[in-house]
C-alpha positions in Angstrom: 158.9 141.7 -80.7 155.6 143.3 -81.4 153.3 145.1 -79.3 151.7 142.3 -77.2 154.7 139.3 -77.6 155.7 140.2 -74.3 153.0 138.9 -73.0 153.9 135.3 -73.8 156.9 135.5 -71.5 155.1 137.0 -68.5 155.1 134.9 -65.4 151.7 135.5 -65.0 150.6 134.1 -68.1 148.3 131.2 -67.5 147.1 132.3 -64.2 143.5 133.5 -63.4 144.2 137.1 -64.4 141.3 138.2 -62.2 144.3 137.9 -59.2 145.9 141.0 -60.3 142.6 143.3 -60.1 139.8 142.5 -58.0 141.4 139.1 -56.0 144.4 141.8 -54.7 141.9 144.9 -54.1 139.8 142.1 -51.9 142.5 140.0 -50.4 145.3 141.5 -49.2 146.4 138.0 -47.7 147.4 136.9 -51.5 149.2 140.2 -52.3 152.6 139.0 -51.3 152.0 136.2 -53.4 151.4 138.0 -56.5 154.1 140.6 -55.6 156.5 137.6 -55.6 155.1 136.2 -59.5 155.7 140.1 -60.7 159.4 140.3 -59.0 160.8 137.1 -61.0 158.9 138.1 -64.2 161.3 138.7 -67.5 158.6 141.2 -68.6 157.8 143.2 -65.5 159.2 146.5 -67.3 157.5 146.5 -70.1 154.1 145.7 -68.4 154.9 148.3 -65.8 155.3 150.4 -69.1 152.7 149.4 -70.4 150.4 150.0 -67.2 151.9 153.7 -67.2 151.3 154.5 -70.1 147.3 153.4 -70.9 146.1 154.2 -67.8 145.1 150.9 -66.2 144.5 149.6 -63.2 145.5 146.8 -61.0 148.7 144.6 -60.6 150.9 145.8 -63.4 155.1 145.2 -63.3 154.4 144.1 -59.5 152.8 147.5 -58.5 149.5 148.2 -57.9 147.9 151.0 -60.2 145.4 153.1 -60.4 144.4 154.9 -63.7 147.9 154.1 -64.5 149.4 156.0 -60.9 150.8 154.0 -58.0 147.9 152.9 -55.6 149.4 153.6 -52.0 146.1 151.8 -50.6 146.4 148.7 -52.8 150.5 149.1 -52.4 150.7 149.4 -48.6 151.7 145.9 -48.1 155.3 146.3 -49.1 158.2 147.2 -47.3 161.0 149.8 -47.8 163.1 147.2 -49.0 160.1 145.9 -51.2 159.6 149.1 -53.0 163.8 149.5 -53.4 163.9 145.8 -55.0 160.5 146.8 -57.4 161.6 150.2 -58.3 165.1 149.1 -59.5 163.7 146.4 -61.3 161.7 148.3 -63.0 163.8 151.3 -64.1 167.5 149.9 -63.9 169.1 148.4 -66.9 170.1 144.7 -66.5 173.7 145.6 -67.7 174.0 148.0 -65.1 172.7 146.0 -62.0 
C-alpha cells in the first residue's frame, strides 16, 4: 500500500470532509456522530498516525488534534470508557485484542 491508499478504505471517505474540522470545532452536537464513523473505520491507525506525525488538526483516527496533540477542548465529549475503546484501537494490535 502506498502512502495515501489508505485513504480509500477510510470510512470517512465520501463524506463532507469539512465535518472533521470546522463542523466538530462548531457543533459539538455532531461529535458523537463522527466519533462513531472514526471507531468502525479499518484505517483509524494509520490516520491517527498520520495526524501525529504532520502536525494536523482536526478529527484524525477519531481524536480531535491540534498541531498533531490531543485537543482536550475539542475531545471533551468523550467518556472514560470512550477514550479506553479509542486509545486501544489505536495502539493495540488486532492479533492481540
Amino acid at each position: 500500500m502506498n502512502r495515501n491508499e489508505w485513504k480509500d478504505e477510510a470510512s470517512c471517505l465520501g463524506l463532507e470532509t469539512n465535518l472533521f474540522f470546522d463542523e466538530y470545532e462548531d457543533n459539538e452536537e455532531i461529535r458523537p456522530a463522527i466519533d462513531k464513523i472514526c471507531s468502525g473505520c479499518p484505517v483509524a491507525k494509520q490516520c491517527f498516525a498520520v495526524g501525529i506525525s504532520q502536525k494536523e488538526w482536526g478529527v484524525w483516527g477519531g481524536i480531535y488534534l491540534e498541531k498533531g496533540k490531543v485537543s482536550r477542548e475539542f475531545n471533551r465529549t468523550k467518556t472514560k470508557s470512550d477514550w479506553a475503546q479509542t486509545w486501544t484501537s489505536l495502539t493495540m494490535n488486532k492479533e492481540t485484542e
